[in-house]
KEZAVEX-273591 format. One record per residue (C-alpha): x, y, z; residue number from 1; residue in three letters. Coordinates in Angstrom, 2 decimals. Each point is the difference from the previous one (the first is absolute). Layout:
# KEZAVEX-273591
+---------+---------+---------+-----+-----+
!       x !       y !       z !   k !   r !
+---------+---------+---------+-----+-----+
!       X !       Y !       Z ! NUM ! Ala !
...
+---------+---------+---------+-----+-----+
***
This chain:
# KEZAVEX-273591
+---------+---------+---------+-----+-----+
!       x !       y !       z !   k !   r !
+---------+---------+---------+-----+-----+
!  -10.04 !   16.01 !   -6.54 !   1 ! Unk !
!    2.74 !    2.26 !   -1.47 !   2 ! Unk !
!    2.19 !   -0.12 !    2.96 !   3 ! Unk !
!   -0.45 !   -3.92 !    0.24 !   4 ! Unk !
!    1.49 !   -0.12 !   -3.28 !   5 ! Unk !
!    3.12 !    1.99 !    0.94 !   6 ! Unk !
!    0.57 !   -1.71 !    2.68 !   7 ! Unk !
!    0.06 !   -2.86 !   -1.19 !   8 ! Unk !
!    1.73 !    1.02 !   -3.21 !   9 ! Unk !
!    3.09 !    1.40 !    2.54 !  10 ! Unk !
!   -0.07 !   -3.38 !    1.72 !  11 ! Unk !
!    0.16 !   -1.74 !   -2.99 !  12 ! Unk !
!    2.73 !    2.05 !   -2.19 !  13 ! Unk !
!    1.94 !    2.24 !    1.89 !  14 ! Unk !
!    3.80 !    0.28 !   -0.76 !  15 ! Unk !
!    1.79 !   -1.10 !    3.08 !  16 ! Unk !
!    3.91 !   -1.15 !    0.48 !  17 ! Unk !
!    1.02 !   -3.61 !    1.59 !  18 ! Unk !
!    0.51 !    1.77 !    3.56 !  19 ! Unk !
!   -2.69 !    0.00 !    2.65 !  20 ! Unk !
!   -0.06 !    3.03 !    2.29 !  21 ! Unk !
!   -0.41 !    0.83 !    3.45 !  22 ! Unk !
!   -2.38 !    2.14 !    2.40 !  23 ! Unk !
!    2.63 !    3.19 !   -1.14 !  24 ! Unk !
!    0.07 !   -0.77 !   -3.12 !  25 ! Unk !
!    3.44 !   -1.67 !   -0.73 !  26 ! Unk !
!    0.84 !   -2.45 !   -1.83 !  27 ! Unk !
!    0.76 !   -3.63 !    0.74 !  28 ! Unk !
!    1.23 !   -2.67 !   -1.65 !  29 ! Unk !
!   -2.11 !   -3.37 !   -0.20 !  30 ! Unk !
!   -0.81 !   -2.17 !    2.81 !  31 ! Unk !
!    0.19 !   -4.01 !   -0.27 !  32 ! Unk !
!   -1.74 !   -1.30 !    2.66 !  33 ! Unk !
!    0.21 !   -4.01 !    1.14 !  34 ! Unk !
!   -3.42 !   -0.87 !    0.67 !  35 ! Unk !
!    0.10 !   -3.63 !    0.21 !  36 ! Unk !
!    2.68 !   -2.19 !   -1.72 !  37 ! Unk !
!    0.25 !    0.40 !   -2.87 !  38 ! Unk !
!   -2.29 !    2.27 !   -0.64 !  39 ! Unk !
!    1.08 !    4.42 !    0.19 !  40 ! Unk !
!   -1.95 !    2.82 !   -0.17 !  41 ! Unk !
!    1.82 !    2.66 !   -2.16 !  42 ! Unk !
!   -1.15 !    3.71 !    0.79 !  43 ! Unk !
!    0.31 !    2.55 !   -2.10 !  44 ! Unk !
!   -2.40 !    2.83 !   -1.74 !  45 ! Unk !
!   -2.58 !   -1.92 !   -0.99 !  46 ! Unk !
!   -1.72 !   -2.80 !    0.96 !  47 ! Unk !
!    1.76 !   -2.71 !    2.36 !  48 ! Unk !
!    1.51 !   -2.74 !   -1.85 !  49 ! Unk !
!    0.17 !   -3.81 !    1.01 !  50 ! Unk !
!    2.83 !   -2.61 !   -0.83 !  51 ! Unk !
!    0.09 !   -3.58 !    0.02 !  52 ! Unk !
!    3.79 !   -0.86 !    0.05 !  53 ! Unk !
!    1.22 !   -3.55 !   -0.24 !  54 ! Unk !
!    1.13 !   -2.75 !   -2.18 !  55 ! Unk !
!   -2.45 !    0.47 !   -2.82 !  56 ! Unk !
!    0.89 !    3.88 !   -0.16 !  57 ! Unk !
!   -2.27 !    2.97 !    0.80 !  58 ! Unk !
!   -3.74 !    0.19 !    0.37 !  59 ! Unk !
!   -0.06 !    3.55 !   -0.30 !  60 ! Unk !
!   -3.61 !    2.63 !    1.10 !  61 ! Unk !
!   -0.38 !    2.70 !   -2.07 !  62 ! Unk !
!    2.75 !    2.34 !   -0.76 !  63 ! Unk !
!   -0.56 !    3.99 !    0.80 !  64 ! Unk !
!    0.50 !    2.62 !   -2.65 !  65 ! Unk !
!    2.00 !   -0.14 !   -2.78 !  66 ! Unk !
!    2.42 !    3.05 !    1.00 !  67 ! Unk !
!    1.16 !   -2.48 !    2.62 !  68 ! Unk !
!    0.24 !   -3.76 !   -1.37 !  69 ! Unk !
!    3.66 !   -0.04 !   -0.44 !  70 ! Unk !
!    0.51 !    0.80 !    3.63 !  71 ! Unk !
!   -2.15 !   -2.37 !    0.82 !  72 ! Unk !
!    1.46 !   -2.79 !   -2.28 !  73 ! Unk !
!    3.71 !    1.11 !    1.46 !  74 ! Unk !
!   -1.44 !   -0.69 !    3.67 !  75 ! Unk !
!   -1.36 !   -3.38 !   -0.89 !  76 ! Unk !
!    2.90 !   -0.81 !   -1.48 !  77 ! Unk !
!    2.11 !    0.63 !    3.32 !  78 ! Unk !
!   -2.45 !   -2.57 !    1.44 !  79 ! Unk !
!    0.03 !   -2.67 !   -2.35 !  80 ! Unk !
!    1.77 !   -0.72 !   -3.92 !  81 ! Unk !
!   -2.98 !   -1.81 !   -0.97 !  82 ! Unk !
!   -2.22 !    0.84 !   -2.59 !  83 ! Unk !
!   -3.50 !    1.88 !    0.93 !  84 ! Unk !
!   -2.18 !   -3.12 !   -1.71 !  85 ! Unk !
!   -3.61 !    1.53 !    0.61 !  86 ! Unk !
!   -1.14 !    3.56 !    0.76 !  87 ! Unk !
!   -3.66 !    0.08 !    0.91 !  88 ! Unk !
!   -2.11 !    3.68 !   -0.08 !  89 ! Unk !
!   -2.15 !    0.04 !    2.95 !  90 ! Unk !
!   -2.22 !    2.85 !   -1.96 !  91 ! Unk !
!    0.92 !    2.45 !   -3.14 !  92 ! Unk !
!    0.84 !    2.92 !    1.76 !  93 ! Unk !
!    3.48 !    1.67 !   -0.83 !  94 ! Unk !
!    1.64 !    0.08 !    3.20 !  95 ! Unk !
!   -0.47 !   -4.12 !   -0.35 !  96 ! Unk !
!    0.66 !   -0.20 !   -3.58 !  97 ! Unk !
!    2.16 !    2.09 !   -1.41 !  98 ! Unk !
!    3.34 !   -2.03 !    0.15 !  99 ! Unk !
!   -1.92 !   -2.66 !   -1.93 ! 100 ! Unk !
!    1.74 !    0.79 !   -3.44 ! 101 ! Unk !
!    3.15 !   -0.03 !    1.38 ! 102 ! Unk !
!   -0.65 !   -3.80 !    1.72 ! 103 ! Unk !
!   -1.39 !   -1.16 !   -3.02 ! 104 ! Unk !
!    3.48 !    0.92 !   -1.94 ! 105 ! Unk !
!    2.09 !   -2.39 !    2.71 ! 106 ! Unk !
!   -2.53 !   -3.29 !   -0.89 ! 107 ! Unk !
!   -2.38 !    0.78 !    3.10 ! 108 ! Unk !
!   -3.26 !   -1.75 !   -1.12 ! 109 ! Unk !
!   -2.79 !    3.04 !    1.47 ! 110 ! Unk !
!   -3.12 !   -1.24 !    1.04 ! 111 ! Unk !
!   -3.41 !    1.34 !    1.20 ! 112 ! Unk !
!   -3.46 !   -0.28 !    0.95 ! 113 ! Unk !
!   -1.41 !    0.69 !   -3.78 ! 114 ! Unk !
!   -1.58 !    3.56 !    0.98 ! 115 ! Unk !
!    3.18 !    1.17 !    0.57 ! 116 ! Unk !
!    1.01 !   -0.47 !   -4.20 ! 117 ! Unk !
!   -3.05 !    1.61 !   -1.00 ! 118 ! Unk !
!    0.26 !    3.02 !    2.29 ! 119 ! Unk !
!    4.02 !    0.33 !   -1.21 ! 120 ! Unk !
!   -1.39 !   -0.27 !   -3.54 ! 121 ! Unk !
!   -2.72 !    2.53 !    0.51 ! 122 ! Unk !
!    2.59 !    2.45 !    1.10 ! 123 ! Unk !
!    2.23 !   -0.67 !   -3.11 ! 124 ! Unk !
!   -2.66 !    0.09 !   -2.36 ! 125 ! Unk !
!   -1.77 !    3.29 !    1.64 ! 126 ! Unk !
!    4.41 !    1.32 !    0.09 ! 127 ! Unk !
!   -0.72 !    1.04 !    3.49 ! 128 ! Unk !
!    3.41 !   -1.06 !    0.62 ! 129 ! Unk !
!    2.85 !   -1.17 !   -2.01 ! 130 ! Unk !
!   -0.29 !   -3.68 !    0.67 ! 131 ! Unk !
!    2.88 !   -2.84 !   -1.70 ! 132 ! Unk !
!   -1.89 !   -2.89 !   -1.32 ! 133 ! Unk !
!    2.23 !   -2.06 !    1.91 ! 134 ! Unk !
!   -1.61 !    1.61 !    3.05 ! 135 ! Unk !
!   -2.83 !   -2.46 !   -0.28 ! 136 ! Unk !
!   -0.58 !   -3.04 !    1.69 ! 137 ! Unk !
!    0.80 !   -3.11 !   -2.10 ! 138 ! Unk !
!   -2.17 !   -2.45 !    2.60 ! 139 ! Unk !
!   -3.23 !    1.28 !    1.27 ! 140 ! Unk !
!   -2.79 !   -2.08 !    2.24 ! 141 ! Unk !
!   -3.31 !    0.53 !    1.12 ! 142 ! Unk !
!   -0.28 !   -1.51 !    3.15 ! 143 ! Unk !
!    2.57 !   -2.05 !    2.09 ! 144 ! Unk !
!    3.44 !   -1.23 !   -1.09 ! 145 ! Unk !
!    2.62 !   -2.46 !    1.61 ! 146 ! Unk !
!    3.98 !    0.34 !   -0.40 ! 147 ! Unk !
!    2.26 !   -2.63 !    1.49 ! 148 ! Unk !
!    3.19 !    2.01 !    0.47 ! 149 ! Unk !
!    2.61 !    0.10 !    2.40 ! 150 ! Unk !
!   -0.98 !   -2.98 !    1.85 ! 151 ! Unk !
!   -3.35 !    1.60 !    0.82 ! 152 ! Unk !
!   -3.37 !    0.46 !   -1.36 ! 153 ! Unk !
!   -0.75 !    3.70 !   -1.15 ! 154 ! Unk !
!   -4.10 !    0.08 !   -0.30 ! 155 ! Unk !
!   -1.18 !    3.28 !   -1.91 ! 156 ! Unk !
!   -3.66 !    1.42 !    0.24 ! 157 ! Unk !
!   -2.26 !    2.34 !   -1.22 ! 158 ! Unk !
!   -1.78 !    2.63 !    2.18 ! 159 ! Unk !
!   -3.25 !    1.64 !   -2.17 ! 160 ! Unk !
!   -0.52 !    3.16 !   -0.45 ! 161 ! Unk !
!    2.53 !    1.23 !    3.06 ! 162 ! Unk !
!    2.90 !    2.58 !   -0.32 ! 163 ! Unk !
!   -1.10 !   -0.72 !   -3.90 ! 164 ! Unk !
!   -1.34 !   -2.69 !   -2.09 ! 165 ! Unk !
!    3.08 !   -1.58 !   -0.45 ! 166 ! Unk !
!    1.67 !   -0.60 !    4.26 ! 167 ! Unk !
!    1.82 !   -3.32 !    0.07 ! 168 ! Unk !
!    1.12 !   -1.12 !    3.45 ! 169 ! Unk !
!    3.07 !   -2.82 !    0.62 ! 170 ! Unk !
!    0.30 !   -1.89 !    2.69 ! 171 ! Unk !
!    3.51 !   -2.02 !    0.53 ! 172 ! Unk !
!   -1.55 !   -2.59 !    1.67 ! 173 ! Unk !
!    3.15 !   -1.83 !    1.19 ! 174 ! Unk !
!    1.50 !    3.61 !    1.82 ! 175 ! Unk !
!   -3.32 !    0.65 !    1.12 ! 176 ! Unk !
!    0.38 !    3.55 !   -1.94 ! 177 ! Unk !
!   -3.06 !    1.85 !   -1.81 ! 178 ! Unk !
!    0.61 !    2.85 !   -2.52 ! 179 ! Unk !
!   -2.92 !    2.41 !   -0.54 ! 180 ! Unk !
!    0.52 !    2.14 !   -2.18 ! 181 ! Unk !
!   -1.55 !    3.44 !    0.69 ! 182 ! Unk !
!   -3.06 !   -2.00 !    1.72 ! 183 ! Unk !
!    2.16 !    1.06 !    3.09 ! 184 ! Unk !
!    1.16 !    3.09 !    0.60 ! 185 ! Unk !
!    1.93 !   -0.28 !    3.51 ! 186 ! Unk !
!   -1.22 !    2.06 !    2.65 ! 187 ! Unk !
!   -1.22 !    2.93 !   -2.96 ! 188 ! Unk !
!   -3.53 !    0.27 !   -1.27 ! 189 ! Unk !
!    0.20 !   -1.82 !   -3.57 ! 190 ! Unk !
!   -0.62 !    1.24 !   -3.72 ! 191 ! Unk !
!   -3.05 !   -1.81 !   -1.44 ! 192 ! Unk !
!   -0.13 !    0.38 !   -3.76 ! 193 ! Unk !
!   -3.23 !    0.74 !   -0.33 ! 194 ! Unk !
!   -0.09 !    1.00 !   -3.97 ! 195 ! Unk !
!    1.84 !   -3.14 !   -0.58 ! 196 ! Unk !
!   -2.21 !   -2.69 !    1.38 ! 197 ! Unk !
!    1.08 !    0.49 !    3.57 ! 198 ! Unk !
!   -2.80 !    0.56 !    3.24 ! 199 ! Unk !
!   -0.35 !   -0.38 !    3.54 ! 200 ! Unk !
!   -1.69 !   -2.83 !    1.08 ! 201 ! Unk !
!    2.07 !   -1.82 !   -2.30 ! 202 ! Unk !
!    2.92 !    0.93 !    1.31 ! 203 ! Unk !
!   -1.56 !   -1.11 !    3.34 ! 204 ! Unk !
!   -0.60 !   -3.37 !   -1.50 ! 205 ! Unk !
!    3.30 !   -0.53 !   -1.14 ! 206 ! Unk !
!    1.83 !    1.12 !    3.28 ! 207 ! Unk !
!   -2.93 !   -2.61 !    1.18 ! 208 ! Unk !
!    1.29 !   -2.93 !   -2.17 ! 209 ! Unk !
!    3.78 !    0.73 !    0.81 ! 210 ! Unk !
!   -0.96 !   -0.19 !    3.58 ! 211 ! Unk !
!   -1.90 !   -3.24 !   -0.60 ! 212 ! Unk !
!    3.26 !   -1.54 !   -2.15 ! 213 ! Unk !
!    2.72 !    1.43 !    2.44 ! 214 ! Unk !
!    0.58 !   -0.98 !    3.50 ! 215 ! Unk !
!    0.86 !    2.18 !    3.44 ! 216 ! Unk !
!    4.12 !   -1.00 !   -0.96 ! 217 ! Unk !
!   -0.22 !    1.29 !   -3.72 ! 218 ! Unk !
!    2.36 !    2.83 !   -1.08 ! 219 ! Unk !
!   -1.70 !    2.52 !   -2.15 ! 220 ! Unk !
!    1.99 !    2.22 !   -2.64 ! 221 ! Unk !
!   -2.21 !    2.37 !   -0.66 ! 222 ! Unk !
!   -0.72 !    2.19 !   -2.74 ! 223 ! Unk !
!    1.40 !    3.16 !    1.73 ! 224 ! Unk !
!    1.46 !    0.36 !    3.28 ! 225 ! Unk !
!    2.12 !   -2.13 !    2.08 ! 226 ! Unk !
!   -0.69 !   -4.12 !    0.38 ! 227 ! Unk !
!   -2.93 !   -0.30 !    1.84 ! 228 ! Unk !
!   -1.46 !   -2.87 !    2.27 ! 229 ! Unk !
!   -3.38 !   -2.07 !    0.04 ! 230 ! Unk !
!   -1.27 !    2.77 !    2.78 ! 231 ! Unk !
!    1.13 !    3.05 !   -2.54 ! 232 ! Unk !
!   -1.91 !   -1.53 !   -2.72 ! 233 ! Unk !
!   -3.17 !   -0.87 !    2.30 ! 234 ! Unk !
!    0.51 !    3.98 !    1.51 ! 235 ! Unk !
!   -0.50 !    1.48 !   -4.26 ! 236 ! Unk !
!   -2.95 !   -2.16 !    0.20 ! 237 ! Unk !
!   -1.67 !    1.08 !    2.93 ! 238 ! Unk !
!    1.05 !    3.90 !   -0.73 ! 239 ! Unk !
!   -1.70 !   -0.48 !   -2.99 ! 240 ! Unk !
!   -3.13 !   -0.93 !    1.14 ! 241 ! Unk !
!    0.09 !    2.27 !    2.85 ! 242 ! Unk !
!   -0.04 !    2.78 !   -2.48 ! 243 ! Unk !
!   -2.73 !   -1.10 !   -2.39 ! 244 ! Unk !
!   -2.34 !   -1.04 !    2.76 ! 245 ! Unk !
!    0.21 !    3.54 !    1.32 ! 246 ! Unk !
!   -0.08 !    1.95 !   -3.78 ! 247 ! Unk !
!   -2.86 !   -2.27 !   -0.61 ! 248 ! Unk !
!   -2.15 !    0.96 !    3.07 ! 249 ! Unk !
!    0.73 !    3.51 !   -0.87 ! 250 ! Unk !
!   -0.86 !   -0.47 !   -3.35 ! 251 ! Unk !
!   -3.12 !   -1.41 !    0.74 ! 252 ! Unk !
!   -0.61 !    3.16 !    2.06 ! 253 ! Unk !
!    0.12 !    1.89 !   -2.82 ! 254 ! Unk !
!    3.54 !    1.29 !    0.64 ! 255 ! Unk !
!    1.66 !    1.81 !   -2.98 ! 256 ! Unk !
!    3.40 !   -1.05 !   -1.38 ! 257 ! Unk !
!    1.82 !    2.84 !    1.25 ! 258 ! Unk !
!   -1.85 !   -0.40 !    3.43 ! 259 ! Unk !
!    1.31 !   -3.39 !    0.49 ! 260 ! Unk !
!    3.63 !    0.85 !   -0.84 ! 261 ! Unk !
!   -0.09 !    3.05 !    2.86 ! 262 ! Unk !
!   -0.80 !   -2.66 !    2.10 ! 263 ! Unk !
!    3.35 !   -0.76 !    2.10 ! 264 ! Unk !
!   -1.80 !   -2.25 !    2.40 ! 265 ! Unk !
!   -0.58 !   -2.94 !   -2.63 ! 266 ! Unk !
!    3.79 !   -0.63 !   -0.77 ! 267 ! Unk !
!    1.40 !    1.81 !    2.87 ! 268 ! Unk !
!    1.45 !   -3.19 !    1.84 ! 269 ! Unk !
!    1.74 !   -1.08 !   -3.27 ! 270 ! Unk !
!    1.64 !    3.59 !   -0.84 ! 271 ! Unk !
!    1.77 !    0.09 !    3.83 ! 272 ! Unk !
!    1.46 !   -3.21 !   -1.51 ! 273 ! Unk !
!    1.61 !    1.75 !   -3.11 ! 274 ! Unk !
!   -2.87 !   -1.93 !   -2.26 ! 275 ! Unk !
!   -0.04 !    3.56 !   -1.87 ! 276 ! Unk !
!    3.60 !    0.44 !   -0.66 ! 277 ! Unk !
!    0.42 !   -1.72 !   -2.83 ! 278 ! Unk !
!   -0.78 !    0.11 !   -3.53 ! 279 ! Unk !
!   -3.75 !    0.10 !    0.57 ! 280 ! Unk !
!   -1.15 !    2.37 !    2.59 ! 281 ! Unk !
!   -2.97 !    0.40 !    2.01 ! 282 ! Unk !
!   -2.43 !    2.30 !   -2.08 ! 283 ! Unk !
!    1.25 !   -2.46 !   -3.07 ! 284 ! Unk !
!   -1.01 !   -2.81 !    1.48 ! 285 ! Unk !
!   -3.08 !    1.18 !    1.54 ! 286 ! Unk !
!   -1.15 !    1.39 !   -3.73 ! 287 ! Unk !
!    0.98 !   -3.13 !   -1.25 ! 288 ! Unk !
!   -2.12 !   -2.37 !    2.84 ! 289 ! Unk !
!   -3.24 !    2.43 !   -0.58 ! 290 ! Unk !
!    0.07 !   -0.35 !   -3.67 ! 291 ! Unk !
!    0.02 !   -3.84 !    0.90 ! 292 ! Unk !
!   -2.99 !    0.16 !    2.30 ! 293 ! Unk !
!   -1.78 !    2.76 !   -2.36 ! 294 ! Unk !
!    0.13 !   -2.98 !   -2.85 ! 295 ! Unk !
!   -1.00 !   -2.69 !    2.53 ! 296 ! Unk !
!   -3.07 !    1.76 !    1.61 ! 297 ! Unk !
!   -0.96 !    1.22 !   -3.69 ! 298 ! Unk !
!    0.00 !   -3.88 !   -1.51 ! 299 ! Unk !
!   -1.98 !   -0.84 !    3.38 ! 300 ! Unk !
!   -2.92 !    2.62 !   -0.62 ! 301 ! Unk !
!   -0.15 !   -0.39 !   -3.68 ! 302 ! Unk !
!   -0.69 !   -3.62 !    1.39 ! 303 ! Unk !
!   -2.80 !    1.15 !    2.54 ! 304 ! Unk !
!   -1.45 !    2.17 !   -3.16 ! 305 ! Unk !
!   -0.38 !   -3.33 !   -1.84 ! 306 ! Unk !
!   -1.07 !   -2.36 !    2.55 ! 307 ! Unk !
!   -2.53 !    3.26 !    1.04 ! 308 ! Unk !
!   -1.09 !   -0.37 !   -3.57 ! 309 ! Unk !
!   -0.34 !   -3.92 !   -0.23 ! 310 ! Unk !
!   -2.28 !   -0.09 !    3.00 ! 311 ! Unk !
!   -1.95 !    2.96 !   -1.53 ! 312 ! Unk !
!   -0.67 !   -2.33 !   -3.26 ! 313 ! Unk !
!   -0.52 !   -3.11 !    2.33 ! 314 ! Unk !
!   -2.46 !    1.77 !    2.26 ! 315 ! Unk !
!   -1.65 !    1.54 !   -3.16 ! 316 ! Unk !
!    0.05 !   -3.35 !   -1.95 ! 317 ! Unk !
!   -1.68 !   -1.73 !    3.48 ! 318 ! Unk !
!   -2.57 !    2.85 !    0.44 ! 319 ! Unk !
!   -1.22 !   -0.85 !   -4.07 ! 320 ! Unk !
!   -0.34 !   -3.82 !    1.17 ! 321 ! Unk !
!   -2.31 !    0.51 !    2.75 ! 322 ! Unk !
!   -2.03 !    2.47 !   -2.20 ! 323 ! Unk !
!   -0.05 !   -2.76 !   -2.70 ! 324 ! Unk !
!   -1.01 !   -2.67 !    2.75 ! 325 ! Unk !
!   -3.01 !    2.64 !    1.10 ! 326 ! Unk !
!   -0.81 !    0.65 !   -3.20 ! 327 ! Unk !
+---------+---------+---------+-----+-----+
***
């Protein structure tokens, strides 16, 4: 539990600049990507944002840390003078939200699925992190929402209980161009949040749903990683129930935790790939997929106890009938 928690806290909070950095270690300036006129991919440390640029202004996707928002404004700016109109936050975390202040004080309008607020306003009332006000998002939603920007139609929707309780995914309908948010790590095994309402199976059902709303020609910009393809997205799906089919079967053969993560066989095709390179590696994700099936097969035989018990009552209750009827 403890080293959930700090791993999730140095995901969340950790003081990074506005560079990215390579395989040695060196620093490089951000990358703006064309996906698919007009919208860009900016890369940087932190999540990947997404931009909408075109006669309306800016549809912007969540804005990194704070250490680097003014780079990030100054790159925008080389791409368009228009003003950044609307700034969704595809979850709380940091390394999505932290430039939000600094939007808010240009006129951006921040909006968010409405778990998103009350996780930001958690952390500011708890003083887990030094938070501005102006951080939070001024429009929130609980399900879907429309924009008609750009000469497009932007539609927005919430994933449950995911990366956290609070995933929004937007799909640019028009550019055929789908923005994750950390539902898709590219090519790496992903961070679920499990101690803030994220979990497996339902990040499987929202890769699922994207999948079902997206078609074989869609762009994806994905949380982390490089822009990805229909077939990348459909590949994180089907690594990620590779895995928990096999922890499961272990499980159920009584396999220990730290068994199961010794076990190089279960993700061994996806860590030739570089799967376990990234932010999340192997024995972290395998700890994190067990605790997921743990819970699961728990709920399912405190189920069995009960049923066990109702049968017991029913059986008992039918056995007192036919005594009565005898009687």
């Amino acid at each position: 539990m403890i080293s959930k928690i700090l791993l999730s806290a140095a995901f969340l909070f950790s003081a990074l600049t506005a560079f990215s950095q390579n395989d040695n270690g060196e620093k490089m300036p951000n990358k703006m990507i064309k996906v698919n006129n007009p919208i860009y991919m900016l890369q940087g440390k932190g999540g990947n944002i997404g931009l909408s640029i075109g006669y309306d202004g800016i549809f912007m996707i969540d804005d990194q840390y704070s250490e680097g928002i003014k780079q990030i404004q100054e790159d925008i700016k080389k791409k368009s003078d228009k003003p950044v109109r609307f700034l969704l936050n595809t979850h709380f975390h940091g390394d999505h939200t932290g430039g939000n202040a600094a939007m808010a004080e240009t006129g951006t309008v921040i909006f968010s699925q409405e778990n998103v607020r009350d996780r930001l306003q958690k952390i500011m009332q708890n003083e887990e992190k030094k938070i501005p006000m102006e951080s939070l998002p001024v429009v929130t939603f609980s399900e879907d929402l429309t924009f008609h920007f750009n000469n497009e139609k932007i539609y927005i929707f919430h994933l449950h209980n995911a990366h956290t309780d609070g995933d929004a995914m937007v799909y640019f309908t028009g550019s055929n161009v789908l923005h994750t948010g950390d539902i898709f790590f590219n090519g790496k095994y992903p961070y679920i949040d499990t101690e803030n309402g994220g979990s497996l199976m339902g990040y499987i059902e929202a890769i699922e749903k994207a999948l079902h709303i997206i078609n074989e020609d869609t762009k994806i910009i994905p949380g982390h990683g490089n822009v990805g393809s229909y077939q990348d997205l459909q590949s994180a799906l089907d690594m990620l129930y590779t895995v928990y089919k096999k922890v499961t079967a272990n499980y159920i053969n009584k396999k220990t935790e730290e068994e199961i993560v010794k076990m190089t066989d279960i993700t061994k095709q996806y860590d030739y790939l570089g799967y376990g390179t990234g932010f999340i590696k192997t024995e972290d994700f395998l700890k994190m997929v067990y605790g997921e099936v743990a819970k699961e097969r728990s709920y399912i035989k405190d189920n069995e106890a009960v049923n066990k018990k109702a049968r017991e009552k029913v059986e008992q209750m039918m056995k007192e009938q036919e005594k009565k009827k005898k009687g």
